[in-house]
N, C-alpha and C positions, 0 to 999 in steps of 0.2 A: 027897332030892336037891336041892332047892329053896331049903333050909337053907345046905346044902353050898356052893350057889352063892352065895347072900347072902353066906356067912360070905368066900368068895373074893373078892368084891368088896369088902367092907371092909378085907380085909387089904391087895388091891390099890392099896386108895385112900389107904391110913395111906403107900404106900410111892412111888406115882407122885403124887400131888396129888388133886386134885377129879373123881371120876368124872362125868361127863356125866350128865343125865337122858335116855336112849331117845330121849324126844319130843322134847328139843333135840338131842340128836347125827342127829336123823334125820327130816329134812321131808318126807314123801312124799305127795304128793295125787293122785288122777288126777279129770280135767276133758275135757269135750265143746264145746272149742271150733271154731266154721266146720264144716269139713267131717271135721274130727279128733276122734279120742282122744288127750288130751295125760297124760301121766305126767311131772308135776314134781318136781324130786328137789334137796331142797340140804341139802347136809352141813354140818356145822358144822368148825371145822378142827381137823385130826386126827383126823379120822372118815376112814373109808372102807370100801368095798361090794364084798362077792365080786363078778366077773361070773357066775361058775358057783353062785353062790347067787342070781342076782337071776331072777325069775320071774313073768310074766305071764300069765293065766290066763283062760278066760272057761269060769265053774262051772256057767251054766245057762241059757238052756234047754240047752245045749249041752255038753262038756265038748270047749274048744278051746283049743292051745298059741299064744301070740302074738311067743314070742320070736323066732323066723323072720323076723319080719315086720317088725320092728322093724330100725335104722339108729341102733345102740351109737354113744355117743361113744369115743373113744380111749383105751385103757386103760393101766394103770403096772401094771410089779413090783410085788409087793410079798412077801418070801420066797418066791418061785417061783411064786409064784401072780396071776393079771390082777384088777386092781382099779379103781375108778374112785372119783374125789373131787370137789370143789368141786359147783358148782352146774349141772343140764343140764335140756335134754326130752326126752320121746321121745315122737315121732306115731306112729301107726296110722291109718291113713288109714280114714274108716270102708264106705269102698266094698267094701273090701276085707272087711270083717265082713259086709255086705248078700250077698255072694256065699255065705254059708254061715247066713245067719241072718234068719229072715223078720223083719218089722217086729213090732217089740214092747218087750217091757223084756229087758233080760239083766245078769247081773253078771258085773264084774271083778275079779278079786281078782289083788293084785302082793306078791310075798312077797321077803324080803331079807335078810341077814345080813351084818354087819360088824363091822367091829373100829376100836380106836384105837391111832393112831401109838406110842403109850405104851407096847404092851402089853395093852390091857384089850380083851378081846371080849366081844361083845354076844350075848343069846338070838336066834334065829329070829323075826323080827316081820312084819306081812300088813297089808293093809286091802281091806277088799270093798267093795265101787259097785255101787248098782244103776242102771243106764241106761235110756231110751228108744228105740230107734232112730228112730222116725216120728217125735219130738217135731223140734222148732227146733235146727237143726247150727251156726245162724250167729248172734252178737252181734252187733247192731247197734253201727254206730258210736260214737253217742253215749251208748248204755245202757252199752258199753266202757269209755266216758272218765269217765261218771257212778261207776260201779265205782270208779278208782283212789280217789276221793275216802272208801272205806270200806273199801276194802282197803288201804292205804298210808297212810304216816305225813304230816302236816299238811306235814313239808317234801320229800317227796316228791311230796307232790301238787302244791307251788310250782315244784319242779325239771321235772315235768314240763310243767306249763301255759309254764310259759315256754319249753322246748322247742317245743310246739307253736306258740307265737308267732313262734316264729324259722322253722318251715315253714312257716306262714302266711305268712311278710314274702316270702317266694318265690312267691309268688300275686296273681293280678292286685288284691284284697283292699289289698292296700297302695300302689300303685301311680300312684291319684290323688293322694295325700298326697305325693309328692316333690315334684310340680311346685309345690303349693301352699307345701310347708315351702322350697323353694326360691328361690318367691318372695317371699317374705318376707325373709327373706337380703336377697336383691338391695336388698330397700325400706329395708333397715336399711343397709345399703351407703355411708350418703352420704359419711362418713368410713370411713376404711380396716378392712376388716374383718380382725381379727382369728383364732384358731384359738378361742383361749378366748371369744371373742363368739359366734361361729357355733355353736360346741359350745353356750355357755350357751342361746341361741335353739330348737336344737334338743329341748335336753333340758327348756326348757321346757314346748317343743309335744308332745312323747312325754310327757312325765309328767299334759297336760292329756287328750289323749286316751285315756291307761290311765284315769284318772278316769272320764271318760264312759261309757267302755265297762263301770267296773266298777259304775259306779250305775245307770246301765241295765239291767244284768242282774241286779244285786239288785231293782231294782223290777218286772221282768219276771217274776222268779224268786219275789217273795214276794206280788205282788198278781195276775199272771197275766195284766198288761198287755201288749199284741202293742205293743209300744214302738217295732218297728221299721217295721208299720205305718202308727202314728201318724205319722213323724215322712218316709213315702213318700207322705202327704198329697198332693195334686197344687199346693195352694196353698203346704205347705211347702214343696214342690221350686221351685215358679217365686217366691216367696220367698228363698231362698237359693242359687238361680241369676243370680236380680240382685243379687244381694250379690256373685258372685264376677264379673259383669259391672263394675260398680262401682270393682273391686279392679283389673281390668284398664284400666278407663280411667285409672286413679289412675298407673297404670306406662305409658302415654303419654304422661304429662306433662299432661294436662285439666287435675288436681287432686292437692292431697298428701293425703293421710290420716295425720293425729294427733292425739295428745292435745288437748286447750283448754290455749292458752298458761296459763293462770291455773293447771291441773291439774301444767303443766311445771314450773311456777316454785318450787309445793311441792314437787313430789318431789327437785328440786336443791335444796331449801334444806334439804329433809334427808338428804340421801346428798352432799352436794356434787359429785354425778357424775351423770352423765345414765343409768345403769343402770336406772331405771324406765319410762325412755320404750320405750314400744311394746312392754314387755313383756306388760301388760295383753291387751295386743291379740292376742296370740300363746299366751297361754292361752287367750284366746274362741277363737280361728282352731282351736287344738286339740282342743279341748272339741266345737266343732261339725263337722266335717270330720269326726269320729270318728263320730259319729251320723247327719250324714248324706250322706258322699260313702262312706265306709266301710261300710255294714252286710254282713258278714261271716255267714249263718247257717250257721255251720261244723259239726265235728264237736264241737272242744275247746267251744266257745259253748254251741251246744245239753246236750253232758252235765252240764254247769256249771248251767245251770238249770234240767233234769230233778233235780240233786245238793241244789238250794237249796229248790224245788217239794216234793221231799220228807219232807227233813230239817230243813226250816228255817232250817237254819244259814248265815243270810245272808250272815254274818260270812266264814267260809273262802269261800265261793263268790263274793264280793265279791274278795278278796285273790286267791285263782287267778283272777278273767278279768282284775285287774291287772295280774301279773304275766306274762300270756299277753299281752296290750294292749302291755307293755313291750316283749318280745320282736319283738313284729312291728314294734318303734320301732326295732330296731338298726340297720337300712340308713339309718333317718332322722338318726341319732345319727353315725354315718361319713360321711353328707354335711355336717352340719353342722361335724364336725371338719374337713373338708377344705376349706371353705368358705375361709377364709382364704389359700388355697393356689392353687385353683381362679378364683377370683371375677377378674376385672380389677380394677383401679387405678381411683378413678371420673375420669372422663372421657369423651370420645365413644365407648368402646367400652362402658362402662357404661350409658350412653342405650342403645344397640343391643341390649344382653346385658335392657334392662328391658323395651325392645321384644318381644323373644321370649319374656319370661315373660308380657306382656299378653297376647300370643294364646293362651298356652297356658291361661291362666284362662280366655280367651274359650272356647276348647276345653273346659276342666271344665263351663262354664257348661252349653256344647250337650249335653255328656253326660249330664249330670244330665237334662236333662228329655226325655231317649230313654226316660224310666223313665213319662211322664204323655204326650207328643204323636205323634202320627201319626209312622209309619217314613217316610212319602212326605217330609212336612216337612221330619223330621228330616236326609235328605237333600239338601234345600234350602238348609238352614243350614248344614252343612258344603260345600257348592259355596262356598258366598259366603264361608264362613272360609277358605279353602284360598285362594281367586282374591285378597281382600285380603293374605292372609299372602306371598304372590307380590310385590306389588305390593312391600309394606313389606321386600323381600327384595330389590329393584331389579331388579326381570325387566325394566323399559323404560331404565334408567337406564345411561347409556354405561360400557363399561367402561377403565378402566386400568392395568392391573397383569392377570397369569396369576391371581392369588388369586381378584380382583374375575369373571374373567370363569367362574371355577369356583363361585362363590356364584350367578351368575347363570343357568349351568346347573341349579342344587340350583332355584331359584326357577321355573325353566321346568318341570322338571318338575312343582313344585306347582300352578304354573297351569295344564298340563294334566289333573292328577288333580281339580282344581275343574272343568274344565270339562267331562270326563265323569261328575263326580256331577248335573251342569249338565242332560247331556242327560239321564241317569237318570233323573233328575226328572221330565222333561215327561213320559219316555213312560212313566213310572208304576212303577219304582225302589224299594223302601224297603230295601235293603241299600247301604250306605257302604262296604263292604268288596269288594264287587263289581258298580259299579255297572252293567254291561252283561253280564256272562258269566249265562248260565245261567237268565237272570230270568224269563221264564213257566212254564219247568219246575217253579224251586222253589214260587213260586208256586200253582201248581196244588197241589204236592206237601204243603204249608202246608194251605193250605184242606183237601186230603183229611185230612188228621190230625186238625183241630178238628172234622169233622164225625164221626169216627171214636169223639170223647168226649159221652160224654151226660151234657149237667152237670146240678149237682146244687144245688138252693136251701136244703135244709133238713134238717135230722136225720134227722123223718120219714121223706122224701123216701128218704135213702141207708140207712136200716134196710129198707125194702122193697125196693132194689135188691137189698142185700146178702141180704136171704131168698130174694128170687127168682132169681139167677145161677146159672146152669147151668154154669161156666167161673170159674177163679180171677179176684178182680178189681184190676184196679189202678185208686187212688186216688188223682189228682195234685191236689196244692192249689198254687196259683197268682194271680197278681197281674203287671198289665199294669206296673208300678213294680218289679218283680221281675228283674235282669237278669241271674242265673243263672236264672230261671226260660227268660228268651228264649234263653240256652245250650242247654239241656234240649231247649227244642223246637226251635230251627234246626240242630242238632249231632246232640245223643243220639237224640232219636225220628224224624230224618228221618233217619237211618241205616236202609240195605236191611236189614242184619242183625236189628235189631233191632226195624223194623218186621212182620219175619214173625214174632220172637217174639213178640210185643206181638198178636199173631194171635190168641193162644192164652188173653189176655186179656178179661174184657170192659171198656172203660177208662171210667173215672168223672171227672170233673171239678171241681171246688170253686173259683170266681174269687171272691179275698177279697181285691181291688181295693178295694173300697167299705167296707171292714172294719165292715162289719154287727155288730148284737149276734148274728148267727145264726151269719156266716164265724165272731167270740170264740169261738162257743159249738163249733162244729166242730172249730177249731185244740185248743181244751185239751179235745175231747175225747181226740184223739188224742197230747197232751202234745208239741203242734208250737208254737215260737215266730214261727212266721214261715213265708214259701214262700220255695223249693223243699222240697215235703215230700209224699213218697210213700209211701200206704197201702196195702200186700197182703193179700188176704183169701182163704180157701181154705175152702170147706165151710162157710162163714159165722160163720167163727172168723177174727179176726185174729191176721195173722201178724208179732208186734210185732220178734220179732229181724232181720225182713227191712226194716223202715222204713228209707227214704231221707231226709235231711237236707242237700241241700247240689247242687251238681252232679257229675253223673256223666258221665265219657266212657263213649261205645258200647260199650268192652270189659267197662269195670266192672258196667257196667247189663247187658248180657247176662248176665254170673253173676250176678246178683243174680234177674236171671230166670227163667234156670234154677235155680237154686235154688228158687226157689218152686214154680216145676214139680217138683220131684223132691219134695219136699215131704212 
């Protein structure tokens, strides 16, 4: 019979063209991603699959029908018969398995039969799975994005990092970076800015910070340096918060910032054009702004150098955090274009328009060091930016004209938002965002959570927690330089919901502020480049697909909670 059919295929194939190989006419895998059974199905074209031959099975310990349960894609004729083609999935929820099947291993087996558009039909084909049910439901984010780079092709994994870059540039992540590329613009500005100027400036600054971003992460990724660490230094922060201090006096009018005429006079006597003035300058501004107003410990980031940490291959994981670096440069790249369009004519409104980029540096400058000085401070220094920014806004200044006295309302209200960060202050304040609502509560609410973590100094130290816990544990690693870590704790974990789950917990602490040889020695045990990064342990086994990387609002962190409770 076997013969019969061979010999039917060749004749078939002398008469319709090239038969298919089975294994390329027909990609079937099934997988246990999250909290599913996924069954991947892609046909090659001119393939296609009975539905009434496609069959889902679980052979043991059980003998149970899964097709029921399953939510078919849409199916076609095909000679009177339903058929399904191109590429789908199909879940199975596994709760739904837990209702009939105690915790253990079991197998799946999915059986199929199809034919080709041509005429040629295929034998009966199957594949059996053996599963877990109690193992790990859920891929962690970054072990996810680490994955494409070994499942997928070199330009697939470009296509994707730069996707990810472009949902990044939607994230607060990108966001100090306008004002800065912006004002750089402005200081270029003296002569008429141009489309193709502001584009070239921009595209400078984006291509100097995909650089940073992608040498960092190779050296992150191939010697195991906490790079972003080093560089949340408290001296490097109050270091390049008076550089951007600096920058704003420079756009009051104090001082110019450029080249050495001697530097100028070469670069015209070889371009005959001043195209190299202050370009220099704009690949340093890019270069450093990426490292350190920018650190990003994302999902796309972190798998990138989980991907490099591996496999070595510094080379591709260099090029994907580029090209992910590029992406989040596209909003940067469309102000730049528009720069030309946008900007005034220089003149007195160009004094004014350089005006309000000095404070907004002023502003970069304050931000930055919410990562190294006291909340209370911190608060102090944005009173006094707000009540000057007023001032330079003409809140006392007569008005004439409807426009004038409509700026000087914008300017009142600033001087009053200064002067309640003003009172915040005295009576003891360290939120900016609300400086009087709610402030002893949270307060209190704050203190009870840090007393709630029993931190941790040393390896040791958290090997004997972790033998001794009676209760799952969570592991948060953290740094006062950390300001998704301050999201985490003033958002996520002062959440009601969240702090009753967190009940259920017993919660561990790691402050790698001081980035210690001991915090090094913690972070890569866990293969963390950095905080925010949360460690669940269950039974004094780590639970690695459950790892945190990044910030999590209260919804997402409660699943990820539960989850480890269901565990």
């Amino acid at each position: 019979m076997s013969r019969f059919f061979m010999v039917l295929v060749l004749v078939l194939n002398t008469c319709y063209g090239v038969v298919l190989n089975p294994q390329k006419a027909f990609k079937l895998d099934i997988l246990k991603v999250h909290k599913n059974l996924v069954v991947h199905v892609k046909l090659a074209d001119d393939i296609y699959l009975y539905k009434d031959k496609f069959k889902i099975d679980i052979n043991s310990p059980i003998s149970l029908s899964l097709v029921d349960k399953i939510k078919f894609p849409r199916t076609h004729l095909e000679h009177g018969r339903e058929i399904f083609d191109g590429e789908f999935e199909l879940k199975i929820p596994l709760e739904e398995l837990k209702k009939r099947l105690k915790k253990g291993k079991f197998k799946v087996k999915i059986a199929w039969q199809g034919c080709s558009k041509q005429g040629i039909c295929y034998q009966p084909m199957s594949l059996e799975k053996e599963f877990d049910l109690g193992s790990g439901k859920q891929i962690s984010n970054q072990d996810s994005v680490a994955s494409l780079f070994t499942s997928k092709g070199i330009f697939w994994v470009l296509v994707s990092f730069f996707g990810f870059g472009l949902l990044l540039s939607l994230t607060p992540c990108i966001l100090p970076m306008i004002p800065i590329l912006s004002s750089i613009i402005v200081s270029n500005s003296k002569d008429k800015m141009t489309t193709k100027k502001g584009f070239m400036l921009s595209l400078i600054y984006v291509l100097s910070m995909s650089v940073a971003y992608a040498i960092a992460g190779v050296l992150a990724g191939v010697f195991g340096a906490n790079i972003q660490s080093l560089l949340q230094n408290p001296y490097v922060i109050f270091t390049f918060s008076g550089i951007f201090v600096l920058l704003a006096l420079s756009m009051f009018g104090f001082y110019d910032l450029e080249l050495p005429k001697s530097l100028q006079n070469k670069i015209n006597e070889k371009s005959n054009i001043q195209k190299g003035r202050g370009m220099l300058g704009v690949a340093i501004m890019g270069f450093l702004s990426a490292l350190i107003v920018g650190p990003c410990v994302a999902a796309p980031l972190a798998g990138a150098l989980i991907y490099i940490g591996q496999s070595g291959d510094a080379l591709l994981g260099g090029f994907a955090l580029f090209v992910m670096s590029f992406g989040m440069g596209v909003p940067l790249l469309l102000i730049g274009l528009s720069a030309g369009k946008l900007l005034p004519r220089p003149g007195i409104w160009m004094d004014r328009v350089k005006m309000i980029f000095g404070f907004v540096l002023l502003g970069i400058a304050i931000w930055m060091l919410e990562r190294v000085i006291d909340g209370q401070i911190l608060v102090l220094l944005w009173a006094i930016w707000f009540i000057f920014a007023s001032i330079y806004m003409g809140v006392f200044d007569a008005c004439k004209s409807g426009l004038e006295r409509f700026f000087r309302a914008l300017a009142f209200l600033v001087l009053l938002y200064g002067v309640l960060l003003f009172v915040g202050f005295f009576i003891g304040n360290a939120s900016v965002f609300s400086p009087l609502k709610g402030l002893h509560l949270n307060k209190i609410e704050e203190l009870k959570l840090r007393d709630n973590f029993l931190q941790i100094k040393s390896i040791d130290g958290l090997k004997k927690q972790i033998k001794d816990a009676k209760k799952p544990i969570l592991l948060d690693f953290r740094a006062k330089w950390c300001a998704s870590c301050k999201e985490l704790e003033e958002i996520t974990f002062l959440d009601k919901k969240v702090q009753e789950k967190m009940g259920a917990f017993t919660l561990l602490q790691v402050d790698v502020s001081k980035n210690s040889d001991e915090d090094k020695k913690m972070l890569k045990m866990f293969k963390l480049f950095g905080p925010p990064g949360i460690v669940f342990f269950k039974n004094g086994v780590e639970l690695k697909n459950f790892q945190v990387v990044g910030y999590k609002n209260p919804a997402e962190f409660l699943g990820i909670l539960q989850g480890v409770l269901d565990e």
